[in-house]
Steps between C-alpha positions, in 0.01 A plus 500: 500500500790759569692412218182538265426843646916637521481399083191645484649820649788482316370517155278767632818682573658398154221677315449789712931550399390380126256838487726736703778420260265572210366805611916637625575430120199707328683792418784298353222340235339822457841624370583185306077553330610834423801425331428224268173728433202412670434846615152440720561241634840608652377805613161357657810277716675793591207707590373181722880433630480892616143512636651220708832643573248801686238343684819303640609840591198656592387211771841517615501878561162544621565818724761732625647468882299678718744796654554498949308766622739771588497442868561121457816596315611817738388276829874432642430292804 
C-alpha cells in the first residue's frame, strides 16, 4: 500500500516538473516561432510567457512594508 501511493506521488511530482519545465522554456520557443517565421504564434507565447512572468510578480509583491510609527522608531528604552 505505501509503495503504491510513494509511486503514485512520485509521478505526480514527475509531471508537475514535466509542466514547470515547459512553461520556464516558453519564451525560448516563442523566439525560435519567431525566427523560423511563425509570427502569431510566437508572439501569442511570449505575450502568455510575460502575462505569467507578472502575475508571478504581482502575487509576490502584493503590498509595500508598512512604515514604524515615529514613536516606535524614536522610543529608545
Amino acid at each position: 500500500m505505501f509503495g503504491t501511493m510513494t509511486a503514485f506521488l512520485a509521478i505526480l511530482m514527475v509531471l508537475a516538473l514535466r509542466n514547470l519545465a515547459k512553461a520556464a522554456l516558453m519564451p525560448v520557443y516563442a523566439v525560435r516561432d519567431i525566427h523560423r517565421g511563425r509570427y502569431v504564434r510566437g508572439l501569442v507565447l511570449l505575450s502568455c510567457s510575460g502575462l505569467a512572468a507578472w502575475s508571478i510578480w504581482a502575487m509576490t509583491h502584493t503590498t509595500r512594508n508598512a512604515a514604524a510609527p515615529v514613536a516606535a522608531v524614536m522610543h529608545i528604552g
